[in-house]
N, C-alpha and C positions, 0 to 999 in steps of 0.2 A: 564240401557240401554246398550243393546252389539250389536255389529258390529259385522258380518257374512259376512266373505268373500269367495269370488270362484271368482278364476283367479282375471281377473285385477276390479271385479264388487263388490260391499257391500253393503248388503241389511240389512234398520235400522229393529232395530229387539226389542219392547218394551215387559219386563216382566210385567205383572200386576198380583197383587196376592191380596187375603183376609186371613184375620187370622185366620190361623189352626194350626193345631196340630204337622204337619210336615213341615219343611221346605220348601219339596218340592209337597205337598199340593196344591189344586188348581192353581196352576199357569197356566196363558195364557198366550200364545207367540203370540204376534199380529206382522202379517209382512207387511207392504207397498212393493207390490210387483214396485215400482217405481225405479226400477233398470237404464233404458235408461231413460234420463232427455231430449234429443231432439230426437222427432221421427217423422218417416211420415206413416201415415196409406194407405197402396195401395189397394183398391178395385178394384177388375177386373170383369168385367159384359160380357155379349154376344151382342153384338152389333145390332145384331138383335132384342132383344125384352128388351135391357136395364137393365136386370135385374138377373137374373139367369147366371152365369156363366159359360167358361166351364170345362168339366170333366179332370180330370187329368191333372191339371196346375202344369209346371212346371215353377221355378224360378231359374233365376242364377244373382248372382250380378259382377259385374265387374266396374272396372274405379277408379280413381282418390285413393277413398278411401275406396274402396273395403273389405278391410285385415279386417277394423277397424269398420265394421257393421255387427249387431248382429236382430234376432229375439227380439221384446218386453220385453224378458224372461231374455234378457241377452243371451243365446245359438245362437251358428250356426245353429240354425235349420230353414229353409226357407220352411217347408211343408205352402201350402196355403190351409184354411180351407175355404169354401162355398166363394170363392171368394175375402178371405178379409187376410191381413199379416199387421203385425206393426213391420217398421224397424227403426235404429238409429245407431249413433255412443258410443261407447264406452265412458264414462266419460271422460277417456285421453283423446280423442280428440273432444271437444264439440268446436262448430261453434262457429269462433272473427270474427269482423267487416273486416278483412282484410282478413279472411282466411274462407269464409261456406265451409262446409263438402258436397262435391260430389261423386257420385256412380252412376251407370246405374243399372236399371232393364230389363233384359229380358224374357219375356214373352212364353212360349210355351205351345202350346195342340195337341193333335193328331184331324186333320180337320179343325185346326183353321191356317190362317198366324199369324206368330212371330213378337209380339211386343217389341219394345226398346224406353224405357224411359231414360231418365235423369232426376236423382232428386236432388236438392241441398237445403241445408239445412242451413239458414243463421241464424246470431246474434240476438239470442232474439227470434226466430221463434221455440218454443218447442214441437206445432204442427202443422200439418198440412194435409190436404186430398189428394191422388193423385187418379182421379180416372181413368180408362183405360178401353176402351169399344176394343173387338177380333172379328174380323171377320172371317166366314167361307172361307177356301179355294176356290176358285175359284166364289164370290158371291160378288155381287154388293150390298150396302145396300141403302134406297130410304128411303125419309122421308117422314111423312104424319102428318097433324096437328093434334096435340094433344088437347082433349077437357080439357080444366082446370076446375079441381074437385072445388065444391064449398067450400067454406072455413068454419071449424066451429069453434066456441069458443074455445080458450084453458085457460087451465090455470096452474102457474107455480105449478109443484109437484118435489119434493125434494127425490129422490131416493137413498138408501141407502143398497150396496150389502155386502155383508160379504161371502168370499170362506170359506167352511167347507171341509173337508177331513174325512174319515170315517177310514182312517189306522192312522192319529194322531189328535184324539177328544182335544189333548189341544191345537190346531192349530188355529188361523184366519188370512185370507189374504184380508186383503182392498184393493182391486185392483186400481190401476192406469191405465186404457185402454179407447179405445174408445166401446163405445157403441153404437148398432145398434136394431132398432125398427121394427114391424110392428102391422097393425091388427092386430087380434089370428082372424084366418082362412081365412087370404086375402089369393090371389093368386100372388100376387104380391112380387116380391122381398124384403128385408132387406133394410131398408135406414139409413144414417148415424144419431143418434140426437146428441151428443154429447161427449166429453173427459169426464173421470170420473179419481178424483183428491182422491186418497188414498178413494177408495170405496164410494163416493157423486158427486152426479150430480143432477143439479137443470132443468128439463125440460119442454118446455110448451106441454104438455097434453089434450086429449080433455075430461072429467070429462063426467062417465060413458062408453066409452070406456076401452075393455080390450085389452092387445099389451102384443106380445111377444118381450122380451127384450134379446138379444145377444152379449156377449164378446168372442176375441177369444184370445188364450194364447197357446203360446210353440205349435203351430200349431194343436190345440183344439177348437172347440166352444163347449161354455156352454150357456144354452137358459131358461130362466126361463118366465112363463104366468102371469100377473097380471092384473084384472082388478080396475081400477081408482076411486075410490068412497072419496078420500081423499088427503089432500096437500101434505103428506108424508108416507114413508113407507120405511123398516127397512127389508130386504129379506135377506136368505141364501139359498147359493150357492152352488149345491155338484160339486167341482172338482176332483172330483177321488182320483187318486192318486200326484196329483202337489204339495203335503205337503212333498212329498219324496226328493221333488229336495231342499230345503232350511235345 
């Protein structure tokens, strides 16, 4: 087992090997990209139709503890992808009962008014959803009842991702993030199903339905389609080039 570190963060890093010939012979580096241990996922939607975000969002953090929040990945990097960013504090300072880690979020788009959140982040709270609907400039928004879709069976399916890289084939990264769903071919937005804990998430599913399933990373989404004919399932992931950064 080696410990890999960058700046104040250390990502566990397991060899696993089979017996060969060479020392350095199949070996696989499996990494838990579980870098931030408390984080809050922000989804930002258009308030008009709930779902779709808008174009060219930008983020700024400010407040309390600002210095000491990092992107999912560990980095400064605040790019928001299709509406969605997972931020945290730094290990050094993880939320006590007397002290949660606070920071603001600000929200901007060209056309849209500027959003300001406050997000805090308490003891024991290692996730959580903030969601944020943006309205257009100069536009009133009006509610209308919504008809509720009828409900179908689900049942729990146990999802298993593995990131691959194609510049380092002896690479796997089990992701730690949250995961976002839908049909394969709705029109309809990304919704949240659940945090996935070193690459497993156990979901309830509707069986024979297929969904596309999305994570985002170091201000990336990666999307994969599966449809459900079974209680589990074992996917790989191609993330580009994110084997580069560990």
């Amino acid at each position: 087992m080696l410990i890999l570190k960058r700046g104040a963060f250390a990502l566990l890093i397991t060899l696993l090997w089979t017996a060969c010939t060479k020392p350095t012979q199949d070996i696989k580096v499996v990494v838990d990209t579980n870098v931030i241990k408390y984080s809050a996922l922000v989804q930002v939607s258009d308030a008009a139709n709930g779902t779709n975000p808008p174009a060219n969002l930008s983020l700024a953090i400010s407040g309390q503890d600002a210095a000491s929040i990092y992107e999912i990945s560990g980095k400064k990097n605040f790019n928001i992808s299709n509406g969605i960013i997972s931020l945290g504090p730094t290990p050094a300072l993880e939320p006590t009962a007397d002290k949660p880690v606070k920071f603001t979020a600000t929200l901007s788009a060209p056309g849209y008014t500027t959003v300001t959140r406050d997000i805090q982040i308490n003891a024991g709270q290692t996730q959580q959803v903030v969601s944020i609907s943006m309205t257009k400039t100069g536009t009133t928004i009006t509610t209308s009842p919504v008809a509720t879709p009828t409900a179908e069976a689900t049942v729990p399916v146990s999802l298993n991702f593995i990131g691959t890289c194609a510049s380092k084939t002896n690479f796997e990264l089990h992701p730690s993030i949250y995961i976002f769903y839908r049909v394969h071919g709705s029109a309809s937005g990304y919704q949240y199903l659940g945090y996935m804990d070193k690459g497993s998430l156990t979901a309830q599913l509707v069986m024979g339905n297929t969904y596309d399933f999305q994570l985002t990373y170091n201000g990336v989404s990666y999307t994969l389609t599966q449809k459900i004919e079974q209680n589990s399932y074992t996917k790989t992931l191609d993330m580009g080039d994110v084997c580069n950064t560990f």
